[in-house]
DONU-901392 format. One record per residue (C-alpha): residue in three letters; x, y, z. Coordinates in steps of 0.1 Angstrom, whole numbers, padded with zeros to 4 digits, always signed. Each point is the difference from the previous one (the first is absolute). Layout:
# DONU-901392
ALAXYZ ...
END
This chain:
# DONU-901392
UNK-1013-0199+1820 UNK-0018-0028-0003 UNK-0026-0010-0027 UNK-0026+0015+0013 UNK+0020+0033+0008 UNK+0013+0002-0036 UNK-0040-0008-0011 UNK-0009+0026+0018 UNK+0023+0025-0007 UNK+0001-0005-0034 UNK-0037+0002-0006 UNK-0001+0036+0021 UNK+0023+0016-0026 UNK-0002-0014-0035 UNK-0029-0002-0023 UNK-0018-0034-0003 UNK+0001-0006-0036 UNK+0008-0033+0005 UNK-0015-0031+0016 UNK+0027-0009+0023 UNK+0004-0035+0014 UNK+0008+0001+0039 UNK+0037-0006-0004 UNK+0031+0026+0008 UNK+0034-0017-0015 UNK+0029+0009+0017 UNK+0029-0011-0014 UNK+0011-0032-0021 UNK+0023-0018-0019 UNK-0004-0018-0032 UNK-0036-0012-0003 UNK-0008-0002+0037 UNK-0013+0029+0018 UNK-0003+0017+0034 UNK-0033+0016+0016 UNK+0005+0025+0032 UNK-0011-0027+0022 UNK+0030-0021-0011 UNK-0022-0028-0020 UNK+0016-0014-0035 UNK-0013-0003-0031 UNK+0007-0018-0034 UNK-0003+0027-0032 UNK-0020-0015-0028 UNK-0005+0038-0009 UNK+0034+0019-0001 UNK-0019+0036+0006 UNK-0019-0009-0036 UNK+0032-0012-0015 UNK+0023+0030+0013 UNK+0019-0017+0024 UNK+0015-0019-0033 UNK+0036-0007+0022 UNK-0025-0010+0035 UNK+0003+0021+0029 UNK+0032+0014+0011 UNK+0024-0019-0025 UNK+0035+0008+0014 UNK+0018+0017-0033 UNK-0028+0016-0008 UNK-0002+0020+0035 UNK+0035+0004+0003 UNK-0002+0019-0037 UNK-0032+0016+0008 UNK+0021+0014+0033 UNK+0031+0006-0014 UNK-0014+0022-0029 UNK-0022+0015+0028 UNK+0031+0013+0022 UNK+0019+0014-0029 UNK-0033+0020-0016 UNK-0037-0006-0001 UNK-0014+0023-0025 UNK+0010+0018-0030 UNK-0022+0028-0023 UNK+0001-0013-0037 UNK+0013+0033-0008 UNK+0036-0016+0006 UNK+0006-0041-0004 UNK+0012-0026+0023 UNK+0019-0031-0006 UNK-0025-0024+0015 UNK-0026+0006-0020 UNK+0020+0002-0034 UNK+0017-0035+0011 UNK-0038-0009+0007 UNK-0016+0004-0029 UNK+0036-0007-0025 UNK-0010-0031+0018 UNK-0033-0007+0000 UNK+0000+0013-0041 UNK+0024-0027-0014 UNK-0016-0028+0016 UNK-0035+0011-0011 UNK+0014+0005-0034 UNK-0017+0035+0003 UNK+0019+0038-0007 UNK-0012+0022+0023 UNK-0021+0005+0035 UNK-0015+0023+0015 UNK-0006-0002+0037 UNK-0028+0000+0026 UNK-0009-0010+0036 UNK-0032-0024-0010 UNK-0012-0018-0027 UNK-0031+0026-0004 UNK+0030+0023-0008 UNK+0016-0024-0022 UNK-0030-0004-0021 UNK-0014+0034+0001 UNK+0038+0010-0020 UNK-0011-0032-0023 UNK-0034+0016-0007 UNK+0016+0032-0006 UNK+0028-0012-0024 UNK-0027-0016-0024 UNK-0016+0035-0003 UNK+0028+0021-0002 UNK+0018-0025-0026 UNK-0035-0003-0019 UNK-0007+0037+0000 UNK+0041+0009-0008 UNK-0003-0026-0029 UNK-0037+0005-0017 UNK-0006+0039+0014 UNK-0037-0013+0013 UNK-0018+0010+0036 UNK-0029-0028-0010 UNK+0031-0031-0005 UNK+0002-0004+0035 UNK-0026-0030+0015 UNK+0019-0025+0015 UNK-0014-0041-0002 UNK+0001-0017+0031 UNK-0013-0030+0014 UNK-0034-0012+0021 UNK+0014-0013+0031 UNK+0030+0023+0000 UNK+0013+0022+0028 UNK+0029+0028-0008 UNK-0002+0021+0031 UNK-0017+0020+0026 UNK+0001+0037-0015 UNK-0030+0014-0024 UNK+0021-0010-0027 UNK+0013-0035+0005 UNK-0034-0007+0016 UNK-0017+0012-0033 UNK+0023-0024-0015 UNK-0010-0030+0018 UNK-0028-0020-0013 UNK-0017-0006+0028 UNK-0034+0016+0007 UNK+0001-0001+0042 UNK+0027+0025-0004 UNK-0015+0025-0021 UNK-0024+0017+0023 UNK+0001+0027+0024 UNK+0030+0022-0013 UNK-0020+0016-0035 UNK+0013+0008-0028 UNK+0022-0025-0003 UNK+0030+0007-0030 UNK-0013-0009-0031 UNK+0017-0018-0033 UNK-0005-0032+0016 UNK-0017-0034-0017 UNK-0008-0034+0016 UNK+0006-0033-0017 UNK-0004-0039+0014 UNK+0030-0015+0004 UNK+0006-0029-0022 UNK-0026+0014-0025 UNK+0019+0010-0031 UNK-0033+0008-0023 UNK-0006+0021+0026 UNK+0035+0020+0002 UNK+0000+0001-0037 UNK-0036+0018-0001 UNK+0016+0025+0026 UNK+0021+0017-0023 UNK-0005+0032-0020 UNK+0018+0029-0006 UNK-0002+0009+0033 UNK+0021-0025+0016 UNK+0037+0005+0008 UNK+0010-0029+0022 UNK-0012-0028+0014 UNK+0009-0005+0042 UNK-0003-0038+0018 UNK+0015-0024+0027 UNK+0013-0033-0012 UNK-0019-0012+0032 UNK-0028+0021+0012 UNK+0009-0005+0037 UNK-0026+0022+0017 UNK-0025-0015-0019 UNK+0002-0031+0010 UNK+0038-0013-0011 UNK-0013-0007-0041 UNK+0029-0004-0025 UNK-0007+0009-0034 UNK+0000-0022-0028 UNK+0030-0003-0022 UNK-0021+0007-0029 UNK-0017+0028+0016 UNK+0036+0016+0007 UNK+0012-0007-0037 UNK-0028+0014-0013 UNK+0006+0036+0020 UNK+0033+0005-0011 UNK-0014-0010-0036 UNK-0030+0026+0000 UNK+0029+0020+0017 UNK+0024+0000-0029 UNK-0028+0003-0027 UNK-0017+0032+0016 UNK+0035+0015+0014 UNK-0011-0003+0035 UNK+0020+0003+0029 UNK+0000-0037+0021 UNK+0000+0006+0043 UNK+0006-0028+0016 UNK-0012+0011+0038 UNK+0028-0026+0023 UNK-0005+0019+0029 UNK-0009-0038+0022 UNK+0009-0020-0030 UNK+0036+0008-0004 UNK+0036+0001+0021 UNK+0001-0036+0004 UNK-0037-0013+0008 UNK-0002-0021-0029 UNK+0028-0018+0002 UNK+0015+0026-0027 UNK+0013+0033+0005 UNK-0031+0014-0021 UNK-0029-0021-0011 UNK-0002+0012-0032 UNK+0030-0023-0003 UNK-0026-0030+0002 UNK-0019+0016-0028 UNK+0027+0004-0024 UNK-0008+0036-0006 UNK+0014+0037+0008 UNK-0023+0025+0009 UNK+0011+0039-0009 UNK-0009+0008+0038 UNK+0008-0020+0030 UNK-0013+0008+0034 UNK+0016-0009+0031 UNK-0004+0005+0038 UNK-0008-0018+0026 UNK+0030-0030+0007 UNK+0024+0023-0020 UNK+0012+0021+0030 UNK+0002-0034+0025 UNK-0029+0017+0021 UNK+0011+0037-0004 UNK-0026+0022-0020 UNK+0009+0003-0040 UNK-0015-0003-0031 UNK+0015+0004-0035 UNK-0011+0002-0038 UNK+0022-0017-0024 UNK+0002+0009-0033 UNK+0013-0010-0035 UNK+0009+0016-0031 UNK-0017+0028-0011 UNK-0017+0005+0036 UNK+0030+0000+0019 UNK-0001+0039-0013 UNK-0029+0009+0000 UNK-0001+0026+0033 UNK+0021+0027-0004 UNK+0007+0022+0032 UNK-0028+0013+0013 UNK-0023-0023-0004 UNK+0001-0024+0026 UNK+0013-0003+0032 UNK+0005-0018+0038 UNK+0015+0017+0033 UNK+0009-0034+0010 UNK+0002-0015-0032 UNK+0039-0021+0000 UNK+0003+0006+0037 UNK+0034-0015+0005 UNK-0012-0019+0035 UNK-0026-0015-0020 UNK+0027-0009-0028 UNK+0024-0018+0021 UNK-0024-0023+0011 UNK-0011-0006-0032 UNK+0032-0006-0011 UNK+0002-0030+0023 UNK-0031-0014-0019 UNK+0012+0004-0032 UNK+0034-0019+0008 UNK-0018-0027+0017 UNK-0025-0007-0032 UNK+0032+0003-0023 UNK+0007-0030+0017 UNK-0007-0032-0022 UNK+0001-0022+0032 UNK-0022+0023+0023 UNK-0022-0001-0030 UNK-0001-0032-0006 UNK-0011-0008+0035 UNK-0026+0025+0002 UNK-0016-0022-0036 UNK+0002-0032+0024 UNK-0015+0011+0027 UNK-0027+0014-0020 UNK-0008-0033-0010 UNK+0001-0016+0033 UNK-0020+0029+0010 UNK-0023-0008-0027 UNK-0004-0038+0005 UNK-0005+0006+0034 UNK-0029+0024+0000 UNK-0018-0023-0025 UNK+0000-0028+0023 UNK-0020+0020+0030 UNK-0032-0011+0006 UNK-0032+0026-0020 UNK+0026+0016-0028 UNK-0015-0007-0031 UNK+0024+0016-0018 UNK+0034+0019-0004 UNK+0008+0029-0017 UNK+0029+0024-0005 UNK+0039-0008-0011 UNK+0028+0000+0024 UNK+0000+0011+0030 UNK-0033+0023-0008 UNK-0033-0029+0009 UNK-0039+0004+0007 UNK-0016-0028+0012 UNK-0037-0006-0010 UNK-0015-0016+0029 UNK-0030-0025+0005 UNK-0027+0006+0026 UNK+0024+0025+0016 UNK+0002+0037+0001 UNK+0034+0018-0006 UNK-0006+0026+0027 UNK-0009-0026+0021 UNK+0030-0023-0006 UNK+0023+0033+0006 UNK-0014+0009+0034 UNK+0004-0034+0014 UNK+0035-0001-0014 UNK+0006+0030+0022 UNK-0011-0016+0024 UNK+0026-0030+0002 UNK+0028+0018-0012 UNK-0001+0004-0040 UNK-0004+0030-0020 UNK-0012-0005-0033 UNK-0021+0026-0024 UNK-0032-0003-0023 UNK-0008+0011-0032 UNK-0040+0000-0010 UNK-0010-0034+0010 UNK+0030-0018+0001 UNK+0031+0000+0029 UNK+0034+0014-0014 UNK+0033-0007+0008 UNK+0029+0027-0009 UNK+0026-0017+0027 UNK+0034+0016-0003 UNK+0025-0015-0026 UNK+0030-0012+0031 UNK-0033-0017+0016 UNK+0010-0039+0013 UNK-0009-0033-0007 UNK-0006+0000+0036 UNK-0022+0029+0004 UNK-0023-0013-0033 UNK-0004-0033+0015 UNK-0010+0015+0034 UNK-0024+0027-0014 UNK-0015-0027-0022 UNK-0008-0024+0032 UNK-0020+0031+0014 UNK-0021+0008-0026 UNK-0003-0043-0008 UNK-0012+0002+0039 UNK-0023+0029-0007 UNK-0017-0015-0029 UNK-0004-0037+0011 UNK-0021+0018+0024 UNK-0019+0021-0019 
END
C-alpha cells in the first residue's frame, strides 16, 4: 500500500482521537525512517522518546526475536526469567527495591497513585489522608485518574467526575506548595521536566524543598519519569541531576526500546506495600517486552554509550540555539523545547514534514526527543532543514 492506501484504510477502521499528520512510516533504522512510498526521514522525535535505541537497532531485534520464538507471553500466576533478569536489572541501577510492572506510563503512575494511598491509609488508618499534590503544567496520563492528576485544565473536561484527592500547585512556587498541605495530604507527584507542558525543568530549590516538606509531613515523594528518564537526560534517571531520590519512580516510554511497558519503582517501606490481590497487569513483565528492554538497560550501563549520548546533547543543544527565530532553549539532555520568534511550532513541524524531518511540539514551542544512537550526521542534516525553513519564515 501506498500512503494514501494506508491513510485510507487506517482512518475507515480506527477511531480518530488523534490529529494525525499525513505520514505512514514503514520501516527504519536508527533515526531515519521509511514512509510506504519509499521517502526517508530524519527522527528528531523517536515516537515521543520511545524509540530510545532508534528504529530497528540490530541487538535489540535479534533479542526481541529470539525471546519471541522461544515464548511470548506468560500469566503472572507463574514467573519467567526475562522479566526477573529485567527488573534484578533495572532495580540495582536505579538504586530502587522493588517494581511492579505495566504496559504504559498511565499504568505506571496509576500503581504510584495507588501506593501513596494504600501506604498512607495502611500507616495512619484514614479514608480523608489521601489528596495527592501535583503540579500546574503537569501531565501523568490519559485514564480518569492520571488525567485528574495532571494539572492542566484542557484535559479536565468531557469525561465527569473525574477521581478526586487531587491539588494543583505552580511549579517553582514553594509558598505555594507549602500552603497546600494539611492533614489531608499523603504525597506529593511531579516531573523533573514538565515535558508536555512545554519541556520546563524545575528549580533545584523547588525540588529540595519537596523532598523537605516531604520528610517533615511523612509524605510519599513520586517522581513521574515516564519521558524524563532511561537515558534522555544524559543520566539513566534525571533525578540524578537533582541530587534527590524519590520513594516512587515512574518509567515507560524508552524503557522497552519501542515495545509497550511501563513500571513503578519503589523504595523502602513502599516496595511492600501491595500485597496479593491488590494490583495487577495481564501483560505486565511480558518477557518479549523484557528482552528488549534488557538490551537498553545494557547499553545505558555503558559509561562510553553514555558519555556520547551527554555530547551529543550538547552539540545538539548549541546547534539548535544557533537557528534563526529560537529565542530560547529549554530542557537537559537529549529532552529540548525550543521557544520560537515570529514562528509557530505547528507550523515549523508541518513544513519539516514536508522536507524530510520529523520533529514534535510541546505548547508553543518545537521539541526534540531524537533517539539516544542518533548521529552527528543526522543532527547536522536535520538542523540545515529546519535552519532553511526558518531563514524563510
Amino acid at each position: 500500500m501506498n500512503t494514501n492506501e494506508v491513510i485510507e484504510k487506517y482512518n475507515s477502521a480506527v477511531i480518530s482521537s488523534y490529529g494525525r499528520l499525513n505520514l505512514a512510516l514503514e520501516s527504519g533504522s536508527g533515526a531515519a525512517g521509511t514512509d510506504a512510498d519509499g521517502r526517508q526521514y530524519i527522527d528528531f522525535g523517536s515516537g515521543i522518546g520511545t524509540n530510545s535505541l532508534g528504529y530497528a537497532d540490530e541487538e535489540w531485534a535479534d533479542a526481541v526475536s529470539a525471546q519471541a520464538h522461544k515464548m511470548q507471553h506468560i500469566s503472572n500466576y507463574y514467573y519467567n526469567a526475562t522479566a526477573a533478569e529485567f527488573a534484578a536489572k533495572l532495580t540495582a541501577m536505579t538504586g530502587t527495591d522493588k517494581l511492579f510492572f505495566g504496559n504504559s506510563g498511565a499504568e505506571a503512575n496509576e500503581c504510584a497513585i495507588k501506593i501513596a494511598r494504600k501506604r498512607s491509609f495502611d500507616k495512619y488508618g484514614d479514608q480523608n489522608r489521601t489528596t495527592i499534590i501535583t503540579l500546574v503544567n503537569s501531565f501523568h496520563g490519559r485514564t480518569v485518574t492520571t488525567l485528574s492528576a495532571t494539572g492542566q485544565d484542557v484535559f479536565h473536561n468531557y469525561f465527569f467526575p473525574f477521581t478526586p484527592g487531587f491539588k494543583y500547585v505552580e511549579a517553582n512556587n514553594i509558598q505555594a506548595l507549602r500552603d497546600a498541605i494539611d492533614g489531608t495530604v499523603c504525597a506529593i507527584m511531579f516531573e523533573f521536566i514538565q515535558g508536555e507542558g512545554g519541556v520546563v525543568p524545575l528549580d533545584k530549590e523547588f525540588v529540595d524543598e519537596i523532598f523537605a516538606l516531604a520528610a517533615e509531613h511523612d509524605l510519599a515523594t513520586i517522581s513521574d519519569e515516564v519521558q524524563t528518564g532511561v537515558g534522555r537526560t544524559g543520566k539513566l534517571l534525571a533525578a540524578e541531576h537533582f541530587g534527590v531520590k524519590p520513594d516512587v519512580v515512574t518509567l515507560a516510554k524508552g524503557l522497552g526500546g519501542g515495545l509497550p511497558i511501563g513500571v513503578c519503582l519503589t523504595r523502602g517501606e513502599y516496595a511492600d506495600v501491595l500485597t496479593p490481590g491488590t494490583h495487577g497487569s495481564t501483560f505486565g513483565g511480558n518477557p518479549v517486552v523484557c528482552a528488549g528492554g534488557i538490551v537498553v538497560l545494557n547499553r545505558l550501563s555503558d559509561e562510553k554509550f553514555m558519555a556520547e549520548v551527554a555530547e551529543k546533547a550538547a552539540y545538539f543543544r548549541k546547534s539548535l540555539e544557533a537557528l534563526p527565530k529560537v529565542k530560547s532553549v529549554s530542557g537537559i539532555g537529549l529532552m529540548l523545547g525550543a521557544e520560537l520568534d515570529g514562528v509557530s511550532a505547528g507550523d515549523l513541524l508541518k513544513a519539516a514534514l514536508e522536507n524530510g524531518l520529523l520533529v514534535l511540539t510541546a505548547k508553543t514551542k518545537l521539541r526534540c526527543l531524537p533517539p539516544l544512537t542518533i548521529t552527528y550526521e543526522q543532527i547536522d542534516a536535520g538542523m540545515a532543514i529546519l535552519r532553511g525553513i526558518l531563514e524563510k519564515a
